[in-house]
N, C-alpha and C positions, 0 to 999 in steps of 0.2 A: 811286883807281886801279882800273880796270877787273879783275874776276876772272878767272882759270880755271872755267867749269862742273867740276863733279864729275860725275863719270859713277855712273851707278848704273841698272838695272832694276829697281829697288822702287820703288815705288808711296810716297809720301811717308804714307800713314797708317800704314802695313808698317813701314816704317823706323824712324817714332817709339814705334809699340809696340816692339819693339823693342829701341831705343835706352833705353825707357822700363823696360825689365824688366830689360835689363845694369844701371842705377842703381837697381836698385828701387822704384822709382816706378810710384805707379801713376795713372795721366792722369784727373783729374776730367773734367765733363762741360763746364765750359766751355773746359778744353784742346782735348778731342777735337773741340767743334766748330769753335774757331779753327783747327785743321789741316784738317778737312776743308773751310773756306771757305780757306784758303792754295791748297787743290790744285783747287780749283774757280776760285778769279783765273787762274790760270798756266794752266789748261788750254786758251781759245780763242788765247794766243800758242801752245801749242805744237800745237794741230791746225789752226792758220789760220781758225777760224771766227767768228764775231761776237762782242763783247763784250754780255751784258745789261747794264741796268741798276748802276749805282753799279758799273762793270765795272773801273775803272781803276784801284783800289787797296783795302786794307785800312785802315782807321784801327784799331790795338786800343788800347784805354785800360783800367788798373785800377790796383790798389795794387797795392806793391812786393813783389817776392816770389810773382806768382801763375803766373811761368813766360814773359813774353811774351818777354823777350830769350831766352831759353831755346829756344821754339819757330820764333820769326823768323828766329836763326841757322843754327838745320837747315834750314830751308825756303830761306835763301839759298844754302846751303854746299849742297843738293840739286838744288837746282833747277837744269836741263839748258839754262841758256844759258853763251853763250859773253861778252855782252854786257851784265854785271851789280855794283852796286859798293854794298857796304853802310858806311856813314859814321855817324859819330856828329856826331847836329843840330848845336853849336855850333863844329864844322871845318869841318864845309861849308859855313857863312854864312859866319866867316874868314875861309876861302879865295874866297867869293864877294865882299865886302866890299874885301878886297885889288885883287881884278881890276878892280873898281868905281871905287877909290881911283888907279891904274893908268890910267886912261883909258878902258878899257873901257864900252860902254853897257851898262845893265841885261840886257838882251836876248842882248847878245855874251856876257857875262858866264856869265850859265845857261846857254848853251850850252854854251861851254867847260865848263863842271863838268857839264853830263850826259853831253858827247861823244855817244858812239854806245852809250848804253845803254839798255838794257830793261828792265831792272829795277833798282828804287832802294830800301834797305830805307835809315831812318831811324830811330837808336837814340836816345832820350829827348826828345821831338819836345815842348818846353815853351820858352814865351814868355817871359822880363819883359822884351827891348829893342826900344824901339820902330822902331831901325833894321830890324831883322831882321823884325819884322811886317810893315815896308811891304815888303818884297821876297818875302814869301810867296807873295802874289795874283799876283804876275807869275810865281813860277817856278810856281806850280799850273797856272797857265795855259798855259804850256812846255810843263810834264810831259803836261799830258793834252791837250795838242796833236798832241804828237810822239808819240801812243802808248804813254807808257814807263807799265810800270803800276810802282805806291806802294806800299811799305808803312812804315806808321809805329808804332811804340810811345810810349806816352804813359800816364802818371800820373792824366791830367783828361781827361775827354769835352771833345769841341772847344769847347762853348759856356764853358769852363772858361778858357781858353789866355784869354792877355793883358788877366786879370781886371783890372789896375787901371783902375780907373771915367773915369780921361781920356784913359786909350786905348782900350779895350774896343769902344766903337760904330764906330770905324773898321776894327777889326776883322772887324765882324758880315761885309759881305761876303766873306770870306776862308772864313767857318765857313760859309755858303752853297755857296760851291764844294765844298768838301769833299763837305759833305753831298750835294749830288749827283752828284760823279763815285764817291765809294768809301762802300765800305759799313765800317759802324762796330762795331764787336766788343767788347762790355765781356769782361773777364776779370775777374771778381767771385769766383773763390773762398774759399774761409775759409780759407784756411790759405797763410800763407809758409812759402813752401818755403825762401826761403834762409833764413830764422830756425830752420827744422826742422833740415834738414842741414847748415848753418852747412856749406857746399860752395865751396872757396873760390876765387875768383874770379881765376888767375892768383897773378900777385906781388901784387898790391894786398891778400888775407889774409896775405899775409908779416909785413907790418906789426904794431904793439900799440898799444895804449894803454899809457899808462903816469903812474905819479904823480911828484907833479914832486920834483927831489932824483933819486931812484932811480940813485944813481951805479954800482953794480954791473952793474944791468941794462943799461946804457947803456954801460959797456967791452963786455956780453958781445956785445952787439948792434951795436959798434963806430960809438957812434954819438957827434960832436962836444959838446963844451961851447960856452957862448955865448964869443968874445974878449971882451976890455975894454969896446972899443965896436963898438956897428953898423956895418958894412961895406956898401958902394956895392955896387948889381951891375946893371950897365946891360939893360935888356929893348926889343931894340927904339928908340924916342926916350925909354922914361922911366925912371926910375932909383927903384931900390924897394932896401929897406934888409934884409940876413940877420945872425944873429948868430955866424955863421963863415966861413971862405973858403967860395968852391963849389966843391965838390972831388966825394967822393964819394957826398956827403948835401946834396940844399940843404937850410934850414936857417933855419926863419922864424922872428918870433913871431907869435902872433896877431894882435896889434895893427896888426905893420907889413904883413901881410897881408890879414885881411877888414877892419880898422877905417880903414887908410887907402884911397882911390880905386884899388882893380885891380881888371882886369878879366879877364873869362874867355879875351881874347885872350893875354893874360898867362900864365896858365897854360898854354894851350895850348902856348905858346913856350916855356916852360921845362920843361915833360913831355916836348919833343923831346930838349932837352941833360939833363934828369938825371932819375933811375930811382928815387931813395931822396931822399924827403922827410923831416923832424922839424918841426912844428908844436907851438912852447911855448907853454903858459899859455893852453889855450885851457878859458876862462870857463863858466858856465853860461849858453847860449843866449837862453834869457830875458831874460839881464839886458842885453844889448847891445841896438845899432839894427837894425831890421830891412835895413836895406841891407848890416849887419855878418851877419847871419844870411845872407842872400842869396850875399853872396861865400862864405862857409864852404859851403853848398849845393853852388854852382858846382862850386868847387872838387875837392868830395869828388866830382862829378863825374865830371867830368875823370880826376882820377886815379887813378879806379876804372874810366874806358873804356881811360883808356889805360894798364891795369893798371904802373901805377907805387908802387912800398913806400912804404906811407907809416907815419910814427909821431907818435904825440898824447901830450904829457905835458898832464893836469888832476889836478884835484882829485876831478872828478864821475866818478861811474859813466855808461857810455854813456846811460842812462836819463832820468837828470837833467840831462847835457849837453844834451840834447833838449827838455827840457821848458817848458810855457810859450811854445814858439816855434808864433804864429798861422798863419803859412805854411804851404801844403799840401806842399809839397814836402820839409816835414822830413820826411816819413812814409819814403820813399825814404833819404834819408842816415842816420836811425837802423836803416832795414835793414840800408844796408850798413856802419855804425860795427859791426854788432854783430857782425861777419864779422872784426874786429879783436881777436885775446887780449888779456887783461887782466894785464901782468907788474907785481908778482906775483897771482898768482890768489888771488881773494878769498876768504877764510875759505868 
């Protein structure tokens, strides 16, 4: 959905010092230059004058924790259009997928979902499906058709995205466009910020970790026991198994979760109807299939964009849930596991 501009006369580096000194924070040097390249894209839309070079958008990539969601949403939520919509990457495929499925052409399709916008900020901009890769190079081609400038956050430098080795080369033209319509911004610095100020993220740090049993903490937190048996609960056309009614916690386990076939459209679907997640018996990382890893991934996703409560009964400390798992993407989900209490707190 298209925003409201925020009105404001500061100056978008004014602002984030600022903003930066009410948190006490104080902005390293790869911050301060990703804002001043923010307010260097947006300035030839707002004085009418030419775009340079790689003019059409931001790609920033780093590890998790170095402030990019952090700085992209003050610069959307600042930024003086009236014509502007920030999404998080696997809704807006979704939704473009849907209209796809719908009859819509490719073409008709990105349209519809840019409308009349100007600005497109894209929150965790990471590949593994191959549907979604082929529809990239057309919507790049849209956006920086129709003038809309980009901004993207990401984990991996573009030659990164859609690393598996029998997609990747069809790929490569996609990370060529890029490359030359926007300019690319590593945020490398040493320190996570959210592992420092463990600063929680909405309702999604509501949530705990917890070990399994824990009956106490589990009334205090008013959270369900499994029934007898697994219970049906239809998503959509496919039917995926909880271990209580859906009420006011859905209510998985692991297994019937990341280890069976679901998908991120899935989640998405059910982060609309419910708010309070419980995820049992979830394994140490390592020892599952990487497709099992991938969904747990996804997921923590999701439900940390779309700040939903979520609660984990293991055995393992967040540290070792994590570990052993080859994927780059766990670097991100043990950030944000770690943004989760530990009931009870460990000695």
């Amino acid at each position: 959905m298209t925003q409201p501009a925020s009105q404001s006369e500061t100056a978008f580096q004014q602002l984030m010092q600022r903003t930066a000194a009410e948190k006490a924070m104080v902005l390293d040097e790869w911050q301060q230059r990703l804002i001043i390249q923010l307010e260097t894209l947006i300035a030839p839309l707002l004085t009418g004058t030419a775009r340079g070079a790689c003019g059409d958008g931001l790609y920033v990539w780093g590890p998790p924790g170095r402030g990019k969601t952090f700085i992209v949403d003050a610069f959307f939520h600042w930024a003086p259009l009236q014509q502007k919509k920030r999404v998080h990457f696997h809704l807006f495929f979704r939704e473009l997928h849907q209209m796809i499925a719908g009859g819509r052409s490719v073409e008709a399709a990105i349209a519809a979902s840019i409308g009349d916008c100007q600005l497109l900020c894209f929150d965790e901009f990471h590949l593994h499906d191959i549907g979604d890769a082929m529809l990239i190079k057309p919507l790049l081609a849209q956006l920086f058709r129709c003038g809309v400038l980009l901004v993207a956050t990401s984990n991996h430098p573009p030659e990164n995205l859609l690393a598996n080795p029998l997609y990747h080369q069809r790929f490569v033209p996609c990370i060529e466009l890029m490359r030359q319509h926007m300019t690319l911004v590593a945020l490398t610095g040493e320190n996570d910020y959210r592992r420092r100020r463990r600063q929680p993220h909405e309702a999604f740090s509501a949530g705990a970790m917890l070990p399994p049993g824990a009956g106490a903490w589990r009334q205090r937190l008013a959270l369900p026991v499994p029934a007898a048996a697994p219970l049906a609960l239809t998503v959509g056309y496919r039917t995926l198994q909880v271990l209580s009614p859906a009420q006011e916690v859905l209510h998985f386990s692991f297994h019937a979760l990341c280890e069976a076939p679901t998908a991120v459209m899935d989640y998405l679907t059910l982060s609309e109807r419910y708010r309070r997640w419980l995820l049992e018996d979830v394994p140490p990382l390592g020892g599952v299939s990487p497709a099992a890893q991938q969904r747990f991934i996804n997921l923590i996703d999701v439900l940390y964009d779309r700040s939903c409560q979520l609660f984990i009964t293991t055995a393992c400390s967040p540290s070792e849930l994590t570990q052993d798992v080859a994927l780059d993407d766990i670097q991100r989900t043990a950030s944000r596991l770690a943004l989760l209490p530990r009931y009870p707190q460990p000695a």
